[in-house]
N, CA, C and O atoms as a Maestro MAE file, in Angstrom:
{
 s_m_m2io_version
 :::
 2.0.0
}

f_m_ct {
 s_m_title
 :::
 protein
 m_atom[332] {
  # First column is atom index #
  i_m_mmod_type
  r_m_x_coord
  r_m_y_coord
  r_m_z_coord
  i_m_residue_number
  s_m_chain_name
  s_m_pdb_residue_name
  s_m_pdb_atom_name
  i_m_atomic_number
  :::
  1 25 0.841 -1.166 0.000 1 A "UNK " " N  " 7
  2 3 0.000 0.000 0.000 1 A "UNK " " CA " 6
  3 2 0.892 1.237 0.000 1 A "UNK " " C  " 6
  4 15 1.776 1.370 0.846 1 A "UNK " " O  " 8
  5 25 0.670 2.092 -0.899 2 A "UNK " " N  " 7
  6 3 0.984 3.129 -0.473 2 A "UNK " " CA " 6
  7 2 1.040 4.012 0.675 2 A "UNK " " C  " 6
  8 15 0.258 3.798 1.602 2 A "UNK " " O  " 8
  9 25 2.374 5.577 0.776 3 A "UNK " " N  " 7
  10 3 2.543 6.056 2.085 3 A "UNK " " CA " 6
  11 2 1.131 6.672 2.096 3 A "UNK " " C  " 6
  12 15 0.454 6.387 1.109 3 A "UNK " " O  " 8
  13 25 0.567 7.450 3.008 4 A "UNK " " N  " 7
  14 3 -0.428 8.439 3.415 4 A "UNK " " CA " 6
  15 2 -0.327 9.865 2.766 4 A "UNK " " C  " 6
  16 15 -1.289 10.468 2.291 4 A "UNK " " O  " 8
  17 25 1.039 10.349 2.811 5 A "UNK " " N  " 7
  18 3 1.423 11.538 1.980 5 A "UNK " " CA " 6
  19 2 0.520 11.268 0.774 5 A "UNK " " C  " 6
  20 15 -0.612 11.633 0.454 5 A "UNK " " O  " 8
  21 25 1.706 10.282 0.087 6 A "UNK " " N  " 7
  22 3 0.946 9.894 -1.288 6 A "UNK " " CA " 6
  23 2 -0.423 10.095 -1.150 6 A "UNK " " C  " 6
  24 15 -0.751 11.220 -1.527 6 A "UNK " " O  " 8
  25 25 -1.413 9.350 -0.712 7 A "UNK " " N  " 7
  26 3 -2.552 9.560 -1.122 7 A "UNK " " CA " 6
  27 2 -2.952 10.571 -1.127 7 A "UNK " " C  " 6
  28 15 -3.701 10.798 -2.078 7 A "UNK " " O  " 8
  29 25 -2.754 11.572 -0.275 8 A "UNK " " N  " 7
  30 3 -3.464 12.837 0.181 8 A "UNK " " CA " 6
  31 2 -2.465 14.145 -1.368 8 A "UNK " " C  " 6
  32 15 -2.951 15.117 -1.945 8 A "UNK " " O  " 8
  33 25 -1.533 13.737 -1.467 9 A "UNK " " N  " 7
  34 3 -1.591 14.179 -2.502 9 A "UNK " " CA " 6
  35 2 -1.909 13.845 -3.766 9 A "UNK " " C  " 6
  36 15 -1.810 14.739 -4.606 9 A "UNK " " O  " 8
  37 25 -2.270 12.773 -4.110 10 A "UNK " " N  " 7
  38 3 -3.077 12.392 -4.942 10 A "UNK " " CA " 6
  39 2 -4.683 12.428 -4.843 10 A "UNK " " C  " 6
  40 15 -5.367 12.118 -5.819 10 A "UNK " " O  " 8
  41 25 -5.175 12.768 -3.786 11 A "UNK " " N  " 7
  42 3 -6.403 13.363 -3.672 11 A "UNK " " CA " 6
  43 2 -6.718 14.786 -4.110 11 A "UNK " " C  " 6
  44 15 -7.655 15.198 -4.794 11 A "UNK " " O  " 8
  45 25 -5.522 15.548 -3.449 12 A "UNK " " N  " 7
  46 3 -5.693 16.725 -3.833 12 A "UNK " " CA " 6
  47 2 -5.553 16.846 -5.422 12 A "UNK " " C  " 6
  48 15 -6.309 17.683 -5.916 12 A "UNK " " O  " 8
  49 25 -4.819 16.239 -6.204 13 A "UNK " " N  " 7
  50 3 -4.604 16.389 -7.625 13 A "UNK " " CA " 6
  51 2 -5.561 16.309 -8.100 13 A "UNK " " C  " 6
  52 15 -5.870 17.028 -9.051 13 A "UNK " " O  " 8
  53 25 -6.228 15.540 -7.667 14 A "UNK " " N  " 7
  54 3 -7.443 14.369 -8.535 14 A "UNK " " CA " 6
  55 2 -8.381 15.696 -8.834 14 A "UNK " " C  " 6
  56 15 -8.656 16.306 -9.867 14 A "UNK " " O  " 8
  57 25 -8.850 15.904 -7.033 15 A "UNK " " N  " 7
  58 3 -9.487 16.969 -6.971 15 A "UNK " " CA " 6
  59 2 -9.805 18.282 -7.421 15 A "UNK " " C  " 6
  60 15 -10.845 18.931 -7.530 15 A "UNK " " O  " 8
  61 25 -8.301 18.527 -7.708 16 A "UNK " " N  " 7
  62 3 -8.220 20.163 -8.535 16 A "UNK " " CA " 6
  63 2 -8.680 19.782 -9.946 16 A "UNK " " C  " 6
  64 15 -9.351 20.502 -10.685 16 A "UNK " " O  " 8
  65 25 -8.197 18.465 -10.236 17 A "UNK " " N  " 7
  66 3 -8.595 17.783 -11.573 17 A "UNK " " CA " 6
  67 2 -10.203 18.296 -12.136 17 A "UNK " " C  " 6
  68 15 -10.721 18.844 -13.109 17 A "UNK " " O  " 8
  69 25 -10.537 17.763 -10.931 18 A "UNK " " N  " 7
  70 3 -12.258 17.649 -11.479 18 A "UNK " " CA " 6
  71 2 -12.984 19.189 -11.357 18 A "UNK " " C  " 6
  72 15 -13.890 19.814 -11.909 18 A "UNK " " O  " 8
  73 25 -11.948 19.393 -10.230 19 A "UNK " " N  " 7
  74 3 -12.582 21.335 -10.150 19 A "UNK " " CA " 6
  75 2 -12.484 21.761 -11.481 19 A "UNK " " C  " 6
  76 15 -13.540 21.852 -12.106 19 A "UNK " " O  " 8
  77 25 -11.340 22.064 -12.093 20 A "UNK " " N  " 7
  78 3 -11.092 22.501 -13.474 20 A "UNK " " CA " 6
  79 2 -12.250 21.962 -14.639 20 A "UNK " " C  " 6
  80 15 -12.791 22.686 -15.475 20 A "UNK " " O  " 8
  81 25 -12.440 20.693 -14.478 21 A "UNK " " N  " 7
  82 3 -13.074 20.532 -15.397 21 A "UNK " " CA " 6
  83 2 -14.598 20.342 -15.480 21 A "UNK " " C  " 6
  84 15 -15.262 20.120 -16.492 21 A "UNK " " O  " 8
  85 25 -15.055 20.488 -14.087 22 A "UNK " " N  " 7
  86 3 -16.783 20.836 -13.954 22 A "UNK " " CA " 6
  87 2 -16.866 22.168 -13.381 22 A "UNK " " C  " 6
  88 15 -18.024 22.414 -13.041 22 A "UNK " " O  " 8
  89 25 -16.070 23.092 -13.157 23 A "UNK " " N  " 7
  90 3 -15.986 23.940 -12.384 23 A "UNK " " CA " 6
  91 2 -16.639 23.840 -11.025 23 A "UNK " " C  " 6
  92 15 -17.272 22.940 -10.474 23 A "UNK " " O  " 8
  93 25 -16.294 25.006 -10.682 24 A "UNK " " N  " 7
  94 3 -16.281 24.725 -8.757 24 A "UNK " " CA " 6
  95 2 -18.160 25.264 -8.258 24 A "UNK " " C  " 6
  96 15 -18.889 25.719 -9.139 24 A "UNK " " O  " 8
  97 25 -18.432 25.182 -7.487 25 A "UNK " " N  " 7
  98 3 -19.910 24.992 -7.154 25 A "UNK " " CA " 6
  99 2 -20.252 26.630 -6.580 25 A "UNK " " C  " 6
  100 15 -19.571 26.901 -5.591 25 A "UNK " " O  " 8
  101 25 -20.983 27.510 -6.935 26 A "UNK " " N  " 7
  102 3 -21.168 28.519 -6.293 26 A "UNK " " CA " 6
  103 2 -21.594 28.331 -4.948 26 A "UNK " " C  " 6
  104 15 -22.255 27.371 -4.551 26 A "UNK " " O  " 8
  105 25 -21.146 29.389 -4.192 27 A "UNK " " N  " 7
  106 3 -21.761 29.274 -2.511 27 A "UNK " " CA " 6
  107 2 -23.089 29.930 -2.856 27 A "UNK " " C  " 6
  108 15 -23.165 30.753 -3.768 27 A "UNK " " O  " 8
  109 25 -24.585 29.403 -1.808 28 A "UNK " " N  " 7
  110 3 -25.524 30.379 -2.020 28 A "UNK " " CA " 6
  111 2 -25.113 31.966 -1.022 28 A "UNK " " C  " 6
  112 15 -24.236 32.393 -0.271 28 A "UNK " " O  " 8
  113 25 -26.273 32.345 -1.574 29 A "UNK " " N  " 7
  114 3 -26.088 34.029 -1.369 29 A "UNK " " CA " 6
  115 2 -26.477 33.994 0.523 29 A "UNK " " C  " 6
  116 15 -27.328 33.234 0.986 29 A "UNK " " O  " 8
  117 25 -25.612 35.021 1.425 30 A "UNK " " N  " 7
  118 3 -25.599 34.802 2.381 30 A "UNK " " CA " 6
  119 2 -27.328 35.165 3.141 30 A "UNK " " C  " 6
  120 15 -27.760 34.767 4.223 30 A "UNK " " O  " 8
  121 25 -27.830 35.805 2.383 31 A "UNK " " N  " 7
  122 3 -29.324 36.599 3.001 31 A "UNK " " CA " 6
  123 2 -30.398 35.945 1.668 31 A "UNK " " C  " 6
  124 15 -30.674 36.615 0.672 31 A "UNK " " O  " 8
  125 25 -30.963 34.352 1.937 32 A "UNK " " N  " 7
  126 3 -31.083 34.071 1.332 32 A "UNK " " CA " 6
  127 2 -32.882 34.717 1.103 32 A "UNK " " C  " 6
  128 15 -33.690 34.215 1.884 32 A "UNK " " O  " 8
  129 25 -33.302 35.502 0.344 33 A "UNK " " N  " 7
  130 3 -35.194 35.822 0.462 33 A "UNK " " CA " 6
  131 2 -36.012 35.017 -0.425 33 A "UNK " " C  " 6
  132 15 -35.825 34.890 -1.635 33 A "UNK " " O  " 8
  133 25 -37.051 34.410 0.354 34 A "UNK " " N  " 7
  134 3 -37.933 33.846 -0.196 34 A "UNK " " CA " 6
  135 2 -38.761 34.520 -1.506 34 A "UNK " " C  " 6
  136 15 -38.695 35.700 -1.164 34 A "UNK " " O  " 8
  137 25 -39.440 34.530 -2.686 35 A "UNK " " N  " 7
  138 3 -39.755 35.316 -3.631 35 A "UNK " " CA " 6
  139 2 -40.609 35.881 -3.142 35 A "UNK " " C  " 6
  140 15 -40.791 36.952 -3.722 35 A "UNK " " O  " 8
  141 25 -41.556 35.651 -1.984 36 A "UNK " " N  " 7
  142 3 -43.019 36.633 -1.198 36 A "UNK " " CA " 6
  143 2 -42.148 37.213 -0.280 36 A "UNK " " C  " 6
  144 15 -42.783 37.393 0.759 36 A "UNK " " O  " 8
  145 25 -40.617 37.718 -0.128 37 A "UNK " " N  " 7
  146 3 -40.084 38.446 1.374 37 A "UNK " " CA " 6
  147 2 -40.041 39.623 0.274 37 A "UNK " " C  " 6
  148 15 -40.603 40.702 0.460 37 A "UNK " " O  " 8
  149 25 -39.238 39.272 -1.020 38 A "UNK " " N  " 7
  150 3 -39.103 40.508 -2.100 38 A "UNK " " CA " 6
  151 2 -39.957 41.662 -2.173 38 A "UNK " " C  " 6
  152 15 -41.126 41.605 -2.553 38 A "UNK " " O  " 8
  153 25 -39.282 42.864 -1.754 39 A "UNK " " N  " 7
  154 3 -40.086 44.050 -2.345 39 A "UNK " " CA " 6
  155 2 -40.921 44.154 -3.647 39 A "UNK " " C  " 6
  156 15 -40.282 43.788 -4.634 39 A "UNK " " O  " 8
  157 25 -41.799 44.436 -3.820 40 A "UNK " " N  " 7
  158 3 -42.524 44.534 -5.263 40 A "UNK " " CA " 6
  159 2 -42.294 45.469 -5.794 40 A "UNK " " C  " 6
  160 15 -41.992 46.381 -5.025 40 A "UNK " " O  " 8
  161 25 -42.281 45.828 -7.283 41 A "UNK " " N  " 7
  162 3 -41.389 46.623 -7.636 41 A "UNK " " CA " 6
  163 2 -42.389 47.279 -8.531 41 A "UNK " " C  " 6
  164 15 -42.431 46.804 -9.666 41 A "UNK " " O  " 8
  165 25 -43.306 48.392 -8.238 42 A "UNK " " N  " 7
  166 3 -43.962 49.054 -8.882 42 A "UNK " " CA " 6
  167 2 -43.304 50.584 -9.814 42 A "UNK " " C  " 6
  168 15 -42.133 50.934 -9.961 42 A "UNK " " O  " 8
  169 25 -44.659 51.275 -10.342 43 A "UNK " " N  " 7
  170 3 -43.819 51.989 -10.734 43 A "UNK " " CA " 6
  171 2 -45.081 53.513 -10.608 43 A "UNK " " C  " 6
  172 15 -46.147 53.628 -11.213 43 A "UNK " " O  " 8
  173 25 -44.214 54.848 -9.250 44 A "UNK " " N  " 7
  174 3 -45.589 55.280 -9.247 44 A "UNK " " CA " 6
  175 2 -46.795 56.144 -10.108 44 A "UNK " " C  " 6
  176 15 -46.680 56.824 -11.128 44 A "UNK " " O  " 8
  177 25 -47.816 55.881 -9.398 45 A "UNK " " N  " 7
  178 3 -48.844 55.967 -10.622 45 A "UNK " " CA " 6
  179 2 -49.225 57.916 -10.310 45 A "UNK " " C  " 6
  180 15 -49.400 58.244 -9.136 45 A "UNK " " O  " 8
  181 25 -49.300 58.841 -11.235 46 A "UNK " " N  " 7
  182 3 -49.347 60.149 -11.615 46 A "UNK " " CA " 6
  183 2 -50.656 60.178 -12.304 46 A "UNK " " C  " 6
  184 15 -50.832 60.725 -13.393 46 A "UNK " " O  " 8
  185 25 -51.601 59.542 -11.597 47 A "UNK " " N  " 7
  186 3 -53.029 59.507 -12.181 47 A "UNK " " CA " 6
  187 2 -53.741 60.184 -11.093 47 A "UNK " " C  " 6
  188 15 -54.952 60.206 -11.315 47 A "UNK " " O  " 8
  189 25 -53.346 60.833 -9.817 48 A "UNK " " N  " 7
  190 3 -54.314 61.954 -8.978 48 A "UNK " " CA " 6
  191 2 -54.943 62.681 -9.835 48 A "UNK " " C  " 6
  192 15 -54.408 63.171 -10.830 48 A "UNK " " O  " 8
  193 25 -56.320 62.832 -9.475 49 A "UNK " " N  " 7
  194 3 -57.150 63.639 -9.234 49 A "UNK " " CA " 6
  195 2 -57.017 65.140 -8.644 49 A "UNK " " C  " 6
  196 15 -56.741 65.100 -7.445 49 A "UNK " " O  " 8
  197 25 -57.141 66.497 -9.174 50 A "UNK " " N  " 7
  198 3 -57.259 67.286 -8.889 50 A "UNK " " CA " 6
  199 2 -58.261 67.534 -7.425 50 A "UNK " " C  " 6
  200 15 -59.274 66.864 -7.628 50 A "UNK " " O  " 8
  201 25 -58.358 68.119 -6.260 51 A "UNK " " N  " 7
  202 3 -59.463 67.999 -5.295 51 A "UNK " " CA " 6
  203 2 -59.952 69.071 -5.545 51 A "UNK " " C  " 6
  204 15 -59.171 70.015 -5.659 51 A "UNK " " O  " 8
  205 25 -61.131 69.264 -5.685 52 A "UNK " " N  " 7
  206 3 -62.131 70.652 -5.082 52 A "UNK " " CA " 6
  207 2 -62.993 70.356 -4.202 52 A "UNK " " C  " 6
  208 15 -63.580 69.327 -3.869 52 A "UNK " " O  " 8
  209 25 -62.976 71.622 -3.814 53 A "UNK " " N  " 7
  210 3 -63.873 71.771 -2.487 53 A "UNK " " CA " 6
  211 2 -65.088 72.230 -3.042 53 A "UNK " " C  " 6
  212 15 -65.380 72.470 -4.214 53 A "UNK " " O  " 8
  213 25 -66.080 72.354 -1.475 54 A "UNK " " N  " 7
  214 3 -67.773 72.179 -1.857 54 A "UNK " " CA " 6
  215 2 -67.988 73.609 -2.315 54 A "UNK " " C  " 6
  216 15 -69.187 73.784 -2.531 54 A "UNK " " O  " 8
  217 25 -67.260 74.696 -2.542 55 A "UNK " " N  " 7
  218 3 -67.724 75.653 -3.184 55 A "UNK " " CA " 6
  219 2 -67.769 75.712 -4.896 55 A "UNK " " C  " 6
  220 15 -68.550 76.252 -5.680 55 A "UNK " " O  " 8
  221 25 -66.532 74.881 -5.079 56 A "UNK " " N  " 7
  222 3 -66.804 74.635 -6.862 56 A "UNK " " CA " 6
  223 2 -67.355 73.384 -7.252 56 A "UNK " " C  " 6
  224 15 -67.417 73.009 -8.422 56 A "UNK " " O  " 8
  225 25 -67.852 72.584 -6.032 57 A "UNK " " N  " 7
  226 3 -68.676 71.455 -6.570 57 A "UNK " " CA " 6
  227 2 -69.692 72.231 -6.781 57 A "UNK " " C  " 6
  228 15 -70.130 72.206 -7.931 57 A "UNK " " O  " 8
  229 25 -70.364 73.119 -5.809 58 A "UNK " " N  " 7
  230 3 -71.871 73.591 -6.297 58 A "UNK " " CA " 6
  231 2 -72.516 74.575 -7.212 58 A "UNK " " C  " 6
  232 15 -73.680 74.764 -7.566 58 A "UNK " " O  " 8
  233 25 -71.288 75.182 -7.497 59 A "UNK " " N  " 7
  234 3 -70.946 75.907 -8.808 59 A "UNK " " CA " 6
  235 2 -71.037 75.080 -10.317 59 A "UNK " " C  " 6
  236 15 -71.740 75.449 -11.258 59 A "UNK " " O  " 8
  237 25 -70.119 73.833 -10.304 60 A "UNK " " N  " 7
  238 3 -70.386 73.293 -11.195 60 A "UNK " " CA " 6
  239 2 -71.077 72.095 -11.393 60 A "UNK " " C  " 6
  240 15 -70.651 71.371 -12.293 60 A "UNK " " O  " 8
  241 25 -72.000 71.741 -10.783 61 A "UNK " " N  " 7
  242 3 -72.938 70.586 -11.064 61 A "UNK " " CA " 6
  243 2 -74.670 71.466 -10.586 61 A "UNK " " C  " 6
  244 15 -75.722 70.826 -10.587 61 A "UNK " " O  " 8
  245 25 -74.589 73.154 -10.180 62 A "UNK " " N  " 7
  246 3 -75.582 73.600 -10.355 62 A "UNK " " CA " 6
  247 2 -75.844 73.269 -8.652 62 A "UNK " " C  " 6
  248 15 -76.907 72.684 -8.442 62 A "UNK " " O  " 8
  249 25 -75.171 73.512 -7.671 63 A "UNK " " N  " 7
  250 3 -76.061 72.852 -6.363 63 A "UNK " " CA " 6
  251 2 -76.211 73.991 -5.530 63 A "UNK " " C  " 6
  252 15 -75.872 75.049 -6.060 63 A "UNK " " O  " 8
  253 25 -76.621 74.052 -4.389 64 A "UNK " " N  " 7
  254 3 -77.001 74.705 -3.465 64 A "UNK " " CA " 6
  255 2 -75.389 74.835 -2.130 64 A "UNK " " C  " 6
  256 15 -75.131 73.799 -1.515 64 A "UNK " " O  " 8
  257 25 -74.652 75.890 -1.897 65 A "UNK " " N  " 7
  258 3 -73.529 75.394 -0.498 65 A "UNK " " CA " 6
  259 2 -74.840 75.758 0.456 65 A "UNK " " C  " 6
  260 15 -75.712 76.296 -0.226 65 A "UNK " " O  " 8
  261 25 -75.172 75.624 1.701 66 A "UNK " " N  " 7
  262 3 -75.443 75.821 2.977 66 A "UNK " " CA " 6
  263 2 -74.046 75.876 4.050 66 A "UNK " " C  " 6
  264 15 -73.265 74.947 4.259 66 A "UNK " " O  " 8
  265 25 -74.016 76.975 4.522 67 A "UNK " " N  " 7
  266 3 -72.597 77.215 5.830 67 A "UNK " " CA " 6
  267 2 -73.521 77.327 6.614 67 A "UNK " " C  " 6
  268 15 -74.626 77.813 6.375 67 A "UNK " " O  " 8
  269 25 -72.882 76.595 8.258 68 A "UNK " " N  " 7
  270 3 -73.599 77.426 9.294 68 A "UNK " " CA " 6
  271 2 -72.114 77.877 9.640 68 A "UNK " " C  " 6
  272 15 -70.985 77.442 9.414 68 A "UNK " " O  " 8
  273 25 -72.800 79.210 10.452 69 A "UNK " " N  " 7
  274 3 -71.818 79.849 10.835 69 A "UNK " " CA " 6
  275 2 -71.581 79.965 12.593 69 A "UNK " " C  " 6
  276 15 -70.734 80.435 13.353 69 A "UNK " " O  " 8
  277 25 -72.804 79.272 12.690 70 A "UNK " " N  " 7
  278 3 -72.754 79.449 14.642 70 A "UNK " " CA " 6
  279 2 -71.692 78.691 15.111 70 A "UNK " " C  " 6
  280 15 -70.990 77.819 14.598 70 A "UNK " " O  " 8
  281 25 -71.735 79.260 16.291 71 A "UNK " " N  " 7
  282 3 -70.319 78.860 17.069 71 A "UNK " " CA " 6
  283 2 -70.117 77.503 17.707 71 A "UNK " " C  " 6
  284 15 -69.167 76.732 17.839 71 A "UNK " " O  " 8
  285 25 -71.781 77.531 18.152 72 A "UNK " " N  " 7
  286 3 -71.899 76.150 19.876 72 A "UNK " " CA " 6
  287 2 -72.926 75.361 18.877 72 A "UNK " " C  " 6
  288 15 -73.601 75.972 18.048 72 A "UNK " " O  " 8
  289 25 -72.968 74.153 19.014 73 A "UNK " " N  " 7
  290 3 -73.573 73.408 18.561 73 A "UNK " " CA " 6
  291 2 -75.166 73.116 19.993 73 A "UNK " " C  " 6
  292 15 -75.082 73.252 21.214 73 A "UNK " " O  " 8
  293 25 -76.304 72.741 19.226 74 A "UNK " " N  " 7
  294 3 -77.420 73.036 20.476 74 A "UNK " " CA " 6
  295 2 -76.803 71.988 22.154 74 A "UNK " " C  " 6
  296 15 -76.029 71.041 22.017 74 A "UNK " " O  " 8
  297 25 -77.152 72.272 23.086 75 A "UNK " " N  " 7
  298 3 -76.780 71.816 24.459 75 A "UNK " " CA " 6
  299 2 -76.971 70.425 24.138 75 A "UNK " " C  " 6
  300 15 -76.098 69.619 24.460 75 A "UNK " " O  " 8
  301 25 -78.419 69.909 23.307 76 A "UNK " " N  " 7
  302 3 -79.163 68.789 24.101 76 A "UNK " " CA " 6
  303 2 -79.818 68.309 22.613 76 A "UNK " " C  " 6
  304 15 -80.349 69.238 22.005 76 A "UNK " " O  " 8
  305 25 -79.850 67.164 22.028 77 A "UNK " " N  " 7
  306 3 -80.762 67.250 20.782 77 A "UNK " " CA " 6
  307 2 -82.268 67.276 20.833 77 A "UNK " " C  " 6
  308 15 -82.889 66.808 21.787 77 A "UNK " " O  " 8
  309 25 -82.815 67.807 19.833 78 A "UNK " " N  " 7
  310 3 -84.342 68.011 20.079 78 A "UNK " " CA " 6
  311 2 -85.354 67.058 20.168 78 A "UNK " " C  " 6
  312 15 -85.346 66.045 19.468 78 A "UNK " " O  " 8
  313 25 -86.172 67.296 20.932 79 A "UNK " " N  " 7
  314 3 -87.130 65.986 21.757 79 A "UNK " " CA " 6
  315 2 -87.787 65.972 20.428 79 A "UNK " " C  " 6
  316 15 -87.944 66.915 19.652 79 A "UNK " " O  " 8
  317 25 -88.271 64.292 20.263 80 A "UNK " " N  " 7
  318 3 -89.049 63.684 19.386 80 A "UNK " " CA " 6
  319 2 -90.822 63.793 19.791 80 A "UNK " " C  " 6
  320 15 -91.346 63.166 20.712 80 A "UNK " " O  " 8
  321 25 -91.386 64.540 19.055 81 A "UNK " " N  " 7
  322 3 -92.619 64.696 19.665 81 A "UNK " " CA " 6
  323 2 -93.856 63.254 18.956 81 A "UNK " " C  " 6
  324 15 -94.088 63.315 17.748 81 A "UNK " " O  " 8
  325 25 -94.251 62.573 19.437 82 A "UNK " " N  " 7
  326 3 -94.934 61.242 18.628 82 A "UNK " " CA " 6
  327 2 -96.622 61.358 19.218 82 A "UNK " " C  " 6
  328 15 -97.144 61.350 20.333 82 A "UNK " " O  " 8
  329 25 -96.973 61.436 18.212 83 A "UNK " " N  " 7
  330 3 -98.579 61.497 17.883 83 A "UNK " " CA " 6
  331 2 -99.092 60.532 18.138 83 A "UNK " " C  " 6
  332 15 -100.302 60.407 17.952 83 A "UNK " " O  " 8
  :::
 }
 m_bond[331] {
  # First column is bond index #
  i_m_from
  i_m_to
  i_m_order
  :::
  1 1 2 1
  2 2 3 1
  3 3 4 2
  4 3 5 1
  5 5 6 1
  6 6 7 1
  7 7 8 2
  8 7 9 1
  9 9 10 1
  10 10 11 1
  11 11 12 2
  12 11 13 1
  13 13 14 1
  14 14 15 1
  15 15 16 2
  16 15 17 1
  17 17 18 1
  18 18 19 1
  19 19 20 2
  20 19 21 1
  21 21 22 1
  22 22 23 1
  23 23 24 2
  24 23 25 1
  25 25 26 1
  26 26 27 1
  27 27 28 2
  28 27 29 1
  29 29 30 1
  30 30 31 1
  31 31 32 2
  32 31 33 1
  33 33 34 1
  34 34 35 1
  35 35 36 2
  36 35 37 1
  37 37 38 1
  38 38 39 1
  39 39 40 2
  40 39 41 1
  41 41 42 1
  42 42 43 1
  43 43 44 2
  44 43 45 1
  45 45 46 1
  46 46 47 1
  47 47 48 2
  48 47 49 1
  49 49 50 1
  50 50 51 1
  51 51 52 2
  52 51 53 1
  53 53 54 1
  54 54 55 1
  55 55 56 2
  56 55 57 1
  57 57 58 1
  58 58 59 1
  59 59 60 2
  60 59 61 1
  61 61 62 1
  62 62 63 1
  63 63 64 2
  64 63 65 1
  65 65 66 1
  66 66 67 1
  67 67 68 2
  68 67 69 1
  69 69 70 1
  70 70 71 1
  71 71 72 2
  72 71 73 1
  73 73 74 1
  74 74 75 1
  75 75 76 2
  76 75 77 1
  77 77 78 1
  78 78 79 1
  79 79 80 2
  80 79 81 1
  81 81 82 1
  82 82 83 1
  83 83 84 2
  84 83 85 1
  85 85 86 1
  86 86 87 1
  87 87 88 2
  88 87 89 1
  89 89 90 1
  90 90 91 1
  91 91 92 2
  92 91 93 1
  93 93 94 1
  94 94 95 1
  95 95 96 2
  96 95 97 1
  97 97 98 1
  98 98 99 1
  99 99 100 2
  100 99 101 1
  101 101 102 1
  102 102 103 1
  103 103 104 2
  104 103 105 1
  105 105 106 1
  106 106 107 1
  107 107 108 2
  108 107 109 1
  109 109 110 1
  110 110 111 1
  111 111 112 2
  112 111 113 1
  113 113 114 1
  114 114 115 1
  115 115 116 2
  116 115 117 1
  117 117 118 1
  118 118 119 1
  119 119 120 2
  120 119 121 1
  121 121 122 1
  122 122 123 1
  123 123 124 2
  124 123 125 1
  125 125 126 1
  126 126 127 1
  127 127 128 2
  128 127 129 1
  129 129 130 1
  130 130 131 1
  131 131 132 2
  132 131 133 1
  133 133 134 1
  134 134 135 1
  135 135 136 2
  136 135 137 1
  137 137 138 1
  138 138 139 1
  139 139 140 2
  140 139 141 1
  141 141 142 1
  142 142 143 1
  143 143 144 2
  144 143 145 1
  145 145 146 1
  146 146 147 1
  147 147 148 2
  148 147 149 1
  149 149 150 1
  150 150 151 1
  151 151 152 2
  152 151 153 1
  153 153 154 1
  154 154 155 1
  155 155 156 2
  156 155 157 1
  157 157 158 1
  158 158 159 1
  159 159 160 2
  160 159 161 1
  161 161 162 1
  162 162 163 1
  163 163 164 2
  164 163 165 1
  165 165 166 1
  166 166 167 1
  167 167 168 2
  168 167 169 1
  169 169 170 1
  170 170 171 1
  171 171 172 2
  172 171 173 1
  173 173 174 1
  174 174 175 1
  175 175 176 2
  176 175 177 1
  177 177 178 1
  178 178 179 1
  179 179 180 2
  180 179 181 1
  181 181 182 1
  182 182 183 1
  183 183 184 2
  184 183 185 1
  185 185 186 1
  186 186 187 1
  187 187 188 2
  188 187 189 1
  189 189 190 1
  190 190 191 1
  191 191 192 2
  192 191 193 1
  193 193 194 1
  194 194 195 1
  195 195 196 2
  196 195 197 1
  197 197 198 1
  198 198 199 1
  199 199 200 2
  200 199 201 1
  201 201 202 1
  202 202 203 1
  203 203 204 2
  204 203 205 1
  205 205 206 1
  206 206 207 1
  207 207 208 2
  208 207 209 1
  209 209 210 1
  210 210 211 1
  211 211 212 2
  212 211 213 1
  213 213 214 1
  214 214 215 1
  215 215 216 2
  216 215 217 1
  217 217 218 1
  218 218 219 1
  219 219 220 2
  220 219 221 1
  221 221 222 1
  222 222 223 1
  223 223 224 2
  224 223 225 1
  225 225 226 1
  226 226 227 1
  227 227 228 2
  228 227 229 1
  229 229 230 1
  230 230 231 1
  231 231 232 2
  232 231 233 1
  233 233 234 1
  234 234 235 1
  235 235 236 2
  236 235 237 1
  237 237 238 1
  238 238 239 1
  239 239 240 2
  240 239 241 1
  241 241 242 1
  242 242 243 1
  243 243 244 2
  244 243 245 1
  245 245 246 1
  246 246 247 1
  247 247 248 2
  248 247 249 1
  249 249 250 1
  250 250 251 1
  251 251 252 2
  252 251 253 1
  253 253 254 1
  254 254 255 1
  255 255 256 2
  256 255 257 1
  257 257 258 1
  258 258 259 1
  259 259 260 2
  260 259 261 1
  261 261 262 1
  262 262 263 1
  263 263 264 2
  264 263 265 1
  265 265 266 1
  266 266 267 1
  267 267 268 2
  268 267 269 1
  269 269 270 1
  270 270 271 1
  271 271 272 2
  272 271 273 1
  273 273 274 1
  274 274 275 1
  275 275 276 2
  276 275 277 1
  277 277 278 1
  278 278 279 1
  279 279 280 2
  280 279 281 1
  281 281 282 1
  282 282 283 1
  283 283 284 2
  284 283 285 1
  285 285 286 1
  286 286 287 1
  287 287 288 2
  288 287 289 1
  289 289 290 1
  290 290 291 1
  291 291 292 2
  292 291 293 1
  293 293 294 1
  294 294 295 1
  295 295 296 2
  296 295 297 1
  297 297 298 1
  298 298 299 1
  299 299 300 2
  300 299 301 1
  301 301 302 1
  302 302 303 1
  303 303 304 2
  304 303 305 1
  305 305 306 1
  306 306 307 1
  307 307 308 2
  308 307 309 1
  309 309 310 1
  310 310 311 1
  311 311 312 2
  312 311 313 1
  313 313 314 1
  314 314 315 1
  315 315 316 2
  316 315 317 1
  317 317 318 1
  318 318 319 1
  319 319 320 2
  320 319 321 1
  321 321 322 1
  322 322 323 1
  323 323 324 2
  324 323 325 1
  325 325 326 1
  326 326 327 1
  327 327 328 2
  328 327 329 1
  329 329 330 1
  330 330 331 1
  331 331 332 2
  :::
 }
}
């Protein structure tokens, strides 16, 4: 039988052998993410709407504004009177 040296350097030969010729195995990536951990990758949307307020809504669809202008709202709400 051969010494022990020997083999171990003939392992290693063998070895580099086969590295070279299948090439060597990538390591995986250290932070590995599942495809549902992935950010989604949109793109944003510039479709807002202008806002108006209730003074040019009622201007332009023809409506009525009502303001109150009082200060205190009533103490108590008003009793239901039933016939």
């Amino acid at each position: 039988m051969a010494p022990s040296s020997d083999l171990v350097q003939a392992g290693i030969e063998g070895f580099s052998l086969l590295e070279e010729c299948m090439g060597r195995k990538a390591r995986p990536p250290l932070h590995h993410r599942h495809p549902h951990q992935l950010p989604l990758a949109t793109t944003p949307s510039n479709h807002a709407k202008e806002a108006i307020d209730s003074n040019q809504v009622a201007q332009r669809y023809g409506g009525v504004l009502i303001v109150d202008y009082r200060n205190k709202k009533p103490l108590a709400p008003p009793h239901r009177v039933v016939n």
